[in-house]
N, C-alpha and C positions, 0 to 999 in steps of 0.2 A: 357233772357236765361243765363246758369253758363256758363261764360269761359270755352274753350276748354282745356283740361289738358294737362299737358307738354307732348310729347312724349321724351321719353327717350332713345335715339341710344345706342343698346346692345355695340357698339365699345365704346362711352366714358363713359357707366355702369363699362364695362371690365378694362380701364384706370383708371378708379376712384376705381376699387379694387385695383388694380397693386398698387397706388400710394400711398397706406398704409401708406406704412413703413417709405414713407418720414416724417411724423408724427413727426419724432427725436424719439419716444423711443424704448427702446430696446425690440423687440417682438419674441425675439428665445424662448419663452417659452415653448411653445409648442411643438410637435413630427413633426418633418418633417418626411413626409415618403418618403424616396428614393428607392420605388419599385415603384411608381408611376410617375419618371421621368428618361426618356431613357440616359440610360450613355452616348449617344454625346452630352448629355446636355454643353451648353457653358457658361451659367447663371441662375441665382437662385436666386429668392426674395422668401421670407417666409414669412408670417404674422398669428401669434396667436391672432385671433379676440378677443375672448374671454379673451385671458390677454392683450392685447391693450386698450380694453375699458374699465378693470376692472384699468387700468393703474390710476395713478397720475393726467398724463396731460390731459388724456381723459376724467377725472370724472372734472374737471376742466374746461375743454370745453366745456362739457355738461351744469354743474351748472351756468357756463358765459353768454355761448350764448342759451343756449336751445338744445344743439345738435351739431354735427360738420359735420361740410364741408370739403367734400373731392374732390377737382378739379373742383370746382364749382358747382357739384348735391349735393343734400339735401339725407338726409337717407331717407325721406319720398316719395324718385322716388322709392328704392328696396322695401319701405312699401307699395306703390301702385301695388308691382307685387307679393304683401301676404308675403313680405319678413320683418322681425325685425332684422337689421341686432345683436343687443344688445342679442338677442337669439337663431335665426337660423342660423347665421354664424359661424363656427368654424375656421376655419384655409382657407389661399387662399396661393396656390401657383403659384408663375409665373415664365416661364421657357422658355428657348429658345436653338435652336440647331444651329441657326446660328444669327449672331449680328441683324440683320431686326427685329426691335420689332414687325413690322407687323404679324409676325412666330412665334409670343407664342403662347404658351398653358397656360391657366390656370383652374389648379385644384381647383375647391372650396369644401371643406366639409360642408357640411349643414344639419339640420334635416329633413324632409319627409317635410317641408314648400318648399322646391326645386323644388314641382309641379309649384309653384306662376311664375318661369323662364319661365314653357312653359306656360303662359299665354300672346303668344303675342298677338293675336289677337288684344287687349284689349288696343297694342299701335301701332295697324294702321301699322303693320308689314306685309308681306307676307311669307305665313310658307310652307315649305315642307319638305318631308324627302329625302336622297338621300344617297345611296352606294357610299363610298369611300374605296378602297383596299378592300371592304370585311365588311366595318363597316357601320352598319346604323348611319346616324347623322341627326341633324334636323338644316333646313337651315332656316333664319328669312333675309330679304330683304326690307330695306324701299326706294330702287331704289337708296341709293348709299353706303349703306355699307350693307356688306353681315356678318353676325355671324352666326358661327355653333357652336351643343354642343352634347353632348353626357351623360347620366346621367345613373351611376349605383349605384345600393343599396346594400352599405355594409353589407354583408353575418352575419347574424345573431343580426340584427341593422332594426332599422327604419331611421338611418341617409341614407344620399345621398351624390356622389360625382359626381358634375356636372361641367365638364370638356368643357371650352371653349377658342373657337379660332375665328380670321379672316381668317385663312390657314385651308381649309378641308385636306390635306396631311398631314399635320405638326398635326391637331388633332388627322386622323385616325390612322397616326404611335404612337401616344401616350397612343390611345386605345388599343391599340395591346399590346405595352410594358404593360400596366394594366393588360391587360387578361392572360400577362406570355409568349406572341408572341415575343420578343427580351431582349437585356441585358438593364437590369435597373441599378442604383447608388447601388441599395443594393446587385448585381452581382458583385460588384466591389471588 
């Protein structure tokens, strides 16, 4: 029989986005959007996927080892969830309103591949949905870390922006700021 495959915890998926930017290069290329991060924001990581990987070091990385490594997952854990990160990622942002990195949020832009996220099942996940302040979110449980997300499709786009946290509060207040429910960075 084949080996069981890796499950992958949505908590060190989320960390291994976060952990980008530590990469060393410079990844402001891209558009941050700050209507999508609530002005008690306290910090802010940005990373433009697509000029990251189009990067120097990155094509470099690739051609070296085959691929890179980011906090010890392979690209081929987000390939197992229909995700290429080299195509369907666009930009991840990670945010917090209070120092606890536990209480990010991070926004990721991605193409309509964003379905491949809600395919936990598939990693021995427990799924449901559940109202937080008013917002639906969908909660994944593999009995000790809980991830929730929320995904909306940008108006007039097949892309996706699929917004994740460990903090259900800390995510549904950041749905809200999205929807135009509080002041955002670009209220500023």
């Amino acid at each position: 029989a084949p080996p069981e495959p890796e499950i992958v915890s949505m908590k060190s998926l989320l960390l291994s986005l976060a952990l980008i930017p530590c990469l060393g290069t410079p990844v402001l290329a891209g558009t941050l959007d700050p209507s999508q991060i609530p002005a008690d924001a306290r910090w802010i990581a940005f990373v433009d996927v697509q000029g990251l990987l189009a990067s120097e070091l990155a094509q470099g990385l690739i051609e070296e080892h085959g691929g890179i490594d980011v906090n010890g997952q392979e690209w081929e854990q987000l390939e197992a969830l229909g995700i290429d990160p080299r195509r369907d990622l666009h930009t991840v942002t990670v945010f917090g309103t209070t120092d606890d990195p536990e209480q990010a949020v991070a926004p990721v832009a991605t193409n309509s591949k964003a379905a491949g996220l809600l395919d936990m099942p598939s990693l021995h996940m427990e799924h449901a949905t559940l109202d937080v302040d008013g917002v639906q979110l969908h909660h994944w449980s593999d009995g000790g870390d809980d991830v929730y997300a929320y995904v909306a499709q940008r108006s007039g786009s097949d892309d996706r922006l699929v917004m994740v946290s460990a903090a259900p509060g800390q995510l549904a207040k950041a749905v809200s700021v999205l929807r135009g429910h509080g002041a955002n960075l670009a209220d500023e």
